[in-house]
matplotlib code that plots the C-alpha trace (Angstrom):
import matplotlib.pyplot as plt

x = [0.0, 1.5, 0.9, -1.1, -3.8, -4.5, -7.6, -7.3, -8.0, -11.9, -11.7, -13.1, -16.7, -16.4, -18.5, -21.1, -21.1, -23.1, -25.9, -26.1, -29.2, -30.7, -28.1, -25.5, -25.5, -24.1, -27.1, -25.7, -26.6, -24.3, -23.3, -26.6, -29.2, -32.4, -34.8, -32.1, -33.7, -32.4, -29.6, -25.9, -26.0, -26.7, -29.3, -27.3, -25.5, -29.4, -30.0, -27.0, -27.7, -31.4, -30.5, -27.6, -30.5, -33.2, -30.4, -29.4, -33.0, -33.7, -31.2, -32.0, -35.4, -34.2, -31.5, -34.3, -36.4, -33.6, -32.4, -36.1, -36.5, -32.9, -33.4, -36.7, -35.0, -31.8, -32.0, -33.1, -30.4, -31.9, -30.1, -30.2, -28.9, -26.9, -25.9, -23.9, -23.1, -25.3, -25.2, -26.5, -27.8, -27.1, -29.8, -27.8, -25.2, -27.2, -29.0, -25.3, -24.3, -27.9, -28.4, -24.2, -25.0, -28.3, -25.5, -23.2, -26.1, -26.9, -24.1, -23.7, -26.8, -25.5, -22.6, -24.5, -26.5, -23.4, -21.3, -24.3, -24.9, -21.5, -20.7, -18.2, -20.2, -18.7, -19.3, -15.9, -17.0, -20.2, -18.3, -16.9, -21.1, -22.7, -19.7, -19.6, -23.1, -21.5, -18.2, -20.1, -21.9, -18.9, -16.9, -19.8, -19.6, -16.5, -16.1, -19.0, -17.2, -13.9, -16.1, -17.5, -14.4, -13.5, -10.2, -11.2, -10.1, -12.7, -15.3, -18.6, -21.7, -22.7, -20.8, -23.0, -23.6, -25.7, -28.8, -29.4, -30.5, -26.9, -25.1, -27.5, -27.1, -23.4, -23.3, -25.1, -22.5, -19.4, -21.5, -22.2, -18.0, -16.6, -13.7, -12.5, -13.2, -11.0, -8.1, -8.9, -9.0, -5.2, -4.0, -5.8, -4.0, -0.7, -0.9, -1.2, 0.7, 2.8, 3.9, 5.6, 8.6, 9.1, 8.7]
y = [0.0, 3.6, 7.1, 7.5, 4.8, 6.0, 7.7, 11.6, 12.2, 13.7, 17.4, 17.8, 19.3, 22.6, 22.2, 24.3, 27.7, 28.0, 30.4, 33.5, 34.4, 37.5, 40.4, 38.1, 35.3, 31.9, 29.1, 26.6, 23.0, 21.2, 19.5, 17.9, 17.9, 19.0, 17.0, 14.9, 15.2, 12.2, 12.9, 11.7, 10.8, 7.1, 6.2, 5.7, 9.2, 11.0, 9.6, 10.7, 14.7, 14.6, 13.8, 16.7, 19.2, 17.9, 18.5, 21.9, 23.0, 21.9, 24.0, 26.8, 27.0, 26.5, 29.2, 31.7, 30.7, 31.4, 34.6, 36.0, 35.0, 36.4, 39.5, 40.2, 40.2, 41.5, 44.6, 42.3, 40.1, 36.8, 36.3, 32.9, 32.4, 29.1, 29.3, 32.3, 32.7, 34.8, 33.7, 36.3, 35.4, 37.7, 37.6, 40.0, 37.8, 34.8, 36.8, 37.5, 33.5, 33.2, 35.2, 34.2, 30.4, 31.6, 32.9, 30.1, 28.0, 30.1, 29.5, 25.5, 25.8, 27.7, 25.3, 22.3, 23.4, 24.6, 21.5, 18.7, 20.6, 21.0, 17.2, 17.7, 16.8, 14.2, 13.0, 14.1, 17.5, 17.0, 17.9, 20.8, 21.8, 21.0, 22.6, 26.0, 27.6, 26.9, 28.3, 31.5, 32.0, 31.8, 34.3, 36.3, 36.8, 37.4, 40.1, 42.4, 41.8, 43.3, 46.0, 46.6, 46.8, 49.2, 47.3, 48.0, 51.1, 51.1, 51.4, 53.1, 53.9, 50.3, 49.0, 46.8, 50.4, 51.8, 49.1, 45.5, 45.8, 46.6, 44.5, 41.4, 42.2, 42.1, 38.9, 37.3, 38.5, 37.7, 34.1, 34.0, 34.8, 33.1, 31.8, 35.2, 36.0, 33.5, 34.9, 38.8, 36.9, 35.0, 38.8, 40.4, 37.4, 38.0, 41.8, 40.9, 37.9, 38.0, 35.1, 31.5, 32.5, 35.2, 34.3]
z = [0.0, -0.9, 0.4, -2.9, -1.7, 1.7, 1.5, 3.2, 6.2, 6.6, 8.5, 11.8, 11.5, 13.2, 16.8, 16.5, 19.4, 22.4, 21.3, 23.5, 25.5, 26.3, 27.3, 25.8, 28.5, 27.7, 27.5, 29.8, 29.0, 30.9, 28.1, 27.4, 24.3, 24.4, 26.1, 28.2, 31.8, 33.3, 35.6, 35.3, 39.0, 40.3, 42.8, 45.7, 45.2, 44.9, 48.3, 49.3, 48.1, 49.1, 53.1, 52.2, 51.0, 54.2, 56.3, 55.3, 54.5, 58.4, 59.7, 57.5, 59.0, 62.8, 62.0, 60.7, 63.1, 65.7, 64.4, 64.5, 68.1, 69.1, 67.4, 68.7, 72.1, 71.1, 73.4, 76.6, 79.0, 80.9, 84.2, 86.1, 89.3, 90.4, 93.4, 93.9, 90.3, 88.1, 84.1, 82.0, 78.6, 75.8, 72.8, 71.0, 70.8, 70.2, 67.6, 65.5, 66.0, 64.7, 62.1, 60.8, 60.7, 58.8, 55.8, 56.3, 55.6, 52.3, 51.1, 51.8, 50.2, 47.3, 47.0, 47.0, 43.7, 41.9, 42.9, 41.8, 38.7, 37.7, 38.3, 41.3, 44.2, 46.2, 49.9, 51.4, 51.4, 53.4, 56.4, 55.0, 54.0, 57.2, 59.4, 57.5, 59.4, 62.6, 61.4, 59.9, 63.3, 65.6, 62.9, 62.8, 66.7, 66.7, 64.2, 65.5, 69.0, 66.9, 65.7, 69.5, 70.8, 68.0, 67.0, 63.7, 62.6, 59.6, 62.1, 60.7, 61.8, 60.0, 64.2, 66.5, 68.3, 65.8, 66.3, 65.5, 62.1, 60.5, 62.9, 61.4, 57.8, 58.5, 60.8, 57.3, 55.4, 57.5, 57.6, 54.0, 53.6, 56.4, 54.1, 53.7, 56.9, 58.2, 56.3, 58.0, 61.3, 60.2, 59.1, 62.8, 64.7, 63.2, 63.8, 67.2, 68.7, 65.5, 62.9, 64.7, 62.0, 64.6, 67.6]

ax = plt.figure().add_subplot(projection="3d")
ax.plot(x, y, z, "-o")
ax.set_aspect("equal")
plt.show()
């Protein structure tokens, strides 16, 4: 057989574009044709995401639930004696641990959607899901106590002092980010008891 009798090689048909939508926004398929509803997952993985989404949907309504309690109350203390000690109870406080775990939770939520739709959900991460609300809450107390104390030097009139209102919409947020956060709080820790390369 010679060069001359191999037949050419037939050029690649050119893949057609995704078409743009409305404003110019890519019309995500996922990859699939019209019509193709069935999902990619197996069963035993769907079971797996649906107690994910009870779960997180349960704590999102406790955590609203919560956060509307807390922060009806947010101005009043509870103080219980034992003994000789007195415990007072903040609601304020429990309203911003409340009302953080209620953005961490948005955004577990959030990352469960994007991760199942986008093929990359996987069961090592679950942890990672379920801890985040209690991670956003516990940063979310901790920053408005930064801001409190006024260690921030951007403090605005947006600071715990000013009413409950803006001290929730930023315990949400500082919830909804608490990865970033967590880098601020590294940076804020640093400033203050230094690096371990220096000490």
């Amino acid at each position: 057989m010679t060069a001359d009798d191999v037949p050419p090689t037939p050029a690649a048909e050119p893949t057609a574009p995704m078409k743009p939508t409305f404003g110019g926004v890519q019309d995500y398929t996922d990859g699939r044709k019209p019509w193709q509803w069935e999902s990619k997952y197996p069963l035993e993985a769907r079971r797996e995401m649906n107690v994910e989404t009870y779960t997180l949907i349960f704590m999102l309504v406790i955590s609203i639930l919560g956060a509307g309690i807390c922060l009806g109350l947010a101005d009043q203390n509870i103080s219980i004696s034992l003994g000789n000690a007195k415990l007072s109870i903040s609601f304020r406080l429990l309203a911003i641990f409340c009302t953080g775990s209620v953005g961490g939770i948005t955004f577990s939520i959030k990352w469960l959607i994007h991760s199942v739709a986008k093929g990359k959900w996987h069961l090592d991460r679950r942890y990672w899901r379920l801890m985040t609300p209690a991670i956003g809450g516990a940063y979310a107390c901790v920053v408005m106590t930064l801001f409190a104390s006024g260690m921030f030097a951007a403090q605005t009139a947006a600071a715990p002092a000013s009413g409950i209102a803006p001290t929730a919409a930023l315990a949400f947020l500082v919830g909804y980010f608490s990865d970033g956060v967590s880098g601020l709080l590294s940076n804020i820790a640093n400033a203050v008891f230094g690096t371990l390369e220096k000490k």
